[in-house]
C-alpha positions as CSV (number, residue, x, y, z in Angstrom):
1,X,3.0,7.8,20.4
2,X,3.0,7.2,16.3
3,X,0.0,4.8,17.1
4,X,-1.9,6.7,19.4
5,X,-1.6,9.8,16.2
6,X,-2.4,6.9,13.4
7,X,-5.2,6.0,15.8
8,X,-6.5,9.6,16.2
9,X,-6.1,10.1,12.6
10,X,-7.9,6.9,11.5
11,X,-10.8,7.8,14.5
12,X,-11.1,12.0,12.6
13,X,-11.2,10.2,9.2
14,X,-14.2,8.1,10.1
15,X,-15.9,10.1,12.2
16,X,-16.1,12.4,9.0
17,X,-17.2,9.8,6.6
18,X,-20.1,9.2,9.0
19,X,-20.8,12.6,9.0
20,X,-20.9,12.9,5.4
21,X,-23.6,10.7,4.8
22,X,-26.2,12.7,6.4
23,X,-25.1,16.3,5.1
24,X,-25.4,17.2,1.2
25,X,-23.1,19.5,0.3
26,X,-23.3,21.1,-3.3
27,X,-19.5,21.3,-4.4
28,X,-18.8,18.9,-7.4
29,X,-21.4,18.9,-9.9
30,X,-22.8,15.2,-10.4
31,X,-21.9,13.8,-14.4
32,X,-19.1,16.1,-14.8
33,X,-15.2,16.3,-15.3
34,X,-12.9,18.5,-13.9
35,X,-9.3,19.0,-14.1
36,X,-6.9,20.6,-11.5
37,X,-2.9,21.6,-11.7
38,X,-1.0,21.5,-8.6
39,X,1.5,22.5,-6.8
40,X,2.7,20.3,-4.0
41,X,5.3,21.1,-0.8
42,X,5.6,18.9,1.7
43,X,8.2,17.9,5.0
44,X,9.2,14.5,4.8
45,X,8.3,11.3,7.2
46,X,9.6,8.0,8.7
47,X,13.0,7.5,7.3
48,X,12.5,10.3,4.8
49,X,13.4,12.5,7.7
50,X,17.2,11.6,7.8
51,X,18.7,12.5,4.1
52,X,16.1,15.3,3.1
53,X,14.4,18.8,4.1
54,X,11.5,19.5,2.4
55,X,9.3,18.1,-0.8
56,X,8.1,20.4,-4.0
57,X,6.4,18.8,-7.1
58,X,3.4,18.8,-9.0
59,X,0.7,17.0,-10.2
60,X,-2.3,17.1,-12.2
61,X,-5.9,15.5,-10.6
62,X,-8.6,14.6,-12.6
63,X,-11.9,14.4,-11.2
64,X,-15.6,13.0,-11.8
65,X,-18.3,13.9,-10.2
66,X,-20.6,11.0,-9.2
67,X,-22.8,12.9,-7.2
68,X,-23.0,16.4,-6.2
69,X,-20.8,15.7,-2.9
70,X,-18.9,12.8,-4.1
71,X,-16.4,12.4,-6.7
72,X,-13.8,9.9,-8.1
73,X,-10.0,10.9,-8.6
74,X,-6.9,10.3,-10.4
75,X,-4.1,11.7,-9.5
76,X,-0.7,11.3,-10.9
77,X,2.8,14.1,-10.8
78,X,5.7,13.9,-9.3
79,X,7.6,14.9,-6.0
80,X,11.3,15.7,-5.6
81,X,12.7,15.4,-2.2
82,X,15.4,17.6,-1.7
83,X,18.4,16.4,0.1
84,X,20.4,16.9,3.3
85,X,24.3,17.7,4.2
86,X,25.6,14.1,6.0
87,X,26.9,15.8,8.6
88,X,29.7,12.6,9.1
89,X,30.9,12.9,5.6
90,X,30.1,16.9,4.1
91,X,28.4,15.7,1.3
92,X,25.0,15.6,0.4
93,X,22.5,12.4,0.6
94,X,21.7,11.1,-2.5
95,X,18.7,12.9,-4.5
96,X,15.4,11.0,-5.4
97,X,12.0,11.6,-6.4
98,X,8.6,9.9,-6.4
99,X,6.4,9.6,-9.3
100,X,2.8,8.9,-8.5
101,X,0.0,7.1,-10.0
102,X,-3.0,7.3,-8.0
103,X,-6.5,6.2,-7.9
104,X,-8.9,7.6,-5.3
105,X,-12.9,10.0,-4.0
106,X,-13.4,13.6,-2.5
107,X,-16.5,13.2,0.0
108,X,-17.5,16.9,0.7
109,X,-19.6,16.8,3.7
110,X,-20.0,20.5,4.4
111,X,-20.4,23.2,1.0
112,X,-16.8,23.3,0.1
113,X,-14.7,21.2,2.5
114,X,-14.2,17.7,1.8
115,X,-12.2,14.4,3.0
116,X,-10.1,12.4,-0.1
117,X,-8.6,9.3,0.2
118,X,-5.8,7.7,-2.6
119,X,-4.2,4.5,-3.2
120,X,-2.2,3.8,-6.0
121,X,1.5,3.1,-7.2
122,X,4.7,5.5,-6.8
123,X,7.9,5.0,-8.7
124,X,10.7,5.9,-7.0
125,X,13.6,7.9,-8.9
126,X,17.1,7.9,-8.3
127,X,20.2,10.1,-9.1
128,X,21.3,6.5,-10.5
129,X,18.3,5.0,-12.7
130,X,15.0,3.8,-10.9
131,X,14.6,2.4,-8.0
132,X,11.6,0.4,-6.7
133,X,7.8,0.8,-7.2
134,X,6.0,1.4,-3.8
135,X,2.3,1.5,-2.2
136,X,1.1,5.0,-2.1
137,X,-2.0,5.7,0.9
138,X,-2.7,8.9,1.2
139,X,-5.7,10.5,3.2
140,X,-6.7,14.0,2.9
141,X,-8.8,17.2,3.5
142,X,-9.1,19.7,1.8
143,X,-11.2,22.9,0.4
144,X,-12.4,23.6,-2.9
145,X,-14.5,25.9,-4.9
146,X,-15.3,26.3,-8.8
147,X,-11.9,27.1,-9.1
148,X,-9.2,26.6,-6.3
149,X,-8.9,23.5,-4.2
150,X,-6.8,23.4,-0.8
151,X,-5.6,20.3,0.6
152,X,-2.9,18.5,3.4
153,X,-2.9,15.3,3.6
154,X,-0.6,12.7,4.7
155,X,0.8,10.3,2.0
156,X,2.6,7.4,3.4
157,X,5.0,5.3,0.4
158,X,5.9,1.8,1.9
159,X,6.6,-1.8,0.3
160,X,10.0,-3.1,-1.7
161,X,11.0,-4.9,1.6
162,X,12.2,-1.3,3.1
163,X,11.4,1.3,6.0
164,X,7.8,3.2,4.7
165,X,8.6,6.5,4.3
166,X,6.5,9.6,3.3
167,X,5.7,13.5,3.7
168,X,2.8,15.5,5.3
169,X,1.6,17.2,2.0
170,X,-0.1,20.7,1.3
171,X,-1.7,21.2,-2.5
172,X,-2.5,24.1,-3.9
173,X,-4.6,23.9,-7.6
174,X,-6.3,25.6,-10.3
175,X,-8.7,23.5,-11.0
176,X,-11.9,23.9,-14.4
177,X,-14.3,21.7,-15.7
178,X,-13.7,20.0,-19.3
């Protein structure tokens, strides 16, 4: 079943790309840099399921325009997960958060609606000190205009010879040009 939905997923996300390529959408003006501030909830995946509810954080995404439908991103914020009763023992799983650096392109392939991907690096933060660095994928898509961009996306955190973990993601952002 998780194949067959990474399948699907993978099958949406490249079907779009194709798509992309013929259509010329007018959202991000070519030469240019923008800024957005966001806010970020989230549910959590994969073993991130067991020990917490829901995710909240923020990040800021800068963005340059390379062409009028396609721009390049970094991203970096933070995420808090926020924890869980253990039902065996009363007490609460341990807090963490994850701390995201991130690298990544918005292709908009229609006026206003566009895929992202991101790769980049997420430091994981503990109640007790820091924890280890992990690989951060995350696809998207998303809707923007001059001022507010949309997104869910999925963000996947694996690596540091554990289970991958990670959240289905929805952004909200005020975003400007500089």
């Amino acid at each position: 079943m998780k194949l067959l939905s990474k399948l699907t997923a993978a099958a949406l996300v490249t079907g779009a790309l194709f798509f992309s390529n013929t259509v010329k959408a007018q959202t991000t003006p070519a030469n240019a840099f923008r800024l957005g501030l966001g806010i970020e909830t989230g549910l959590p995946t994969g073993v991130a399921k067991i020990g917490t509810t829901f995710t909240l954080g923020g990040t800021a995404r800068l963005q340059y325009g390379i062409s009028n439908s396609f721009a390049l991103t970094y991203t970096m914020g933070g995420y808090h997960f926020f924890q869980k009763e253990n039902p065996a023992t009363g007490k609460r799983y341990p807090s963490y958060g994850e701390i995201p650096i991130k690298f990544g392109f918005k292709e908009f392939f229609v006026p206003s609606v566009y895929v992202a991907g991101e790769a980049g690096i997420a430091y994981e933060k503990l109640e007790e000190g820091w924890g280890p660095h992990r690989l951060d994928l995350s696809p998207g898509i998303g809707w923007a205009n001059k001022t507010w961009d949309v997104s869910v996306r999925y963000e996947n955190f694996s690596g540091a010879n554990q289970d991958h973990f990670g959240m289905v993601g929805l952004r909200l952002a005020y975003g400007f040009a500089l």
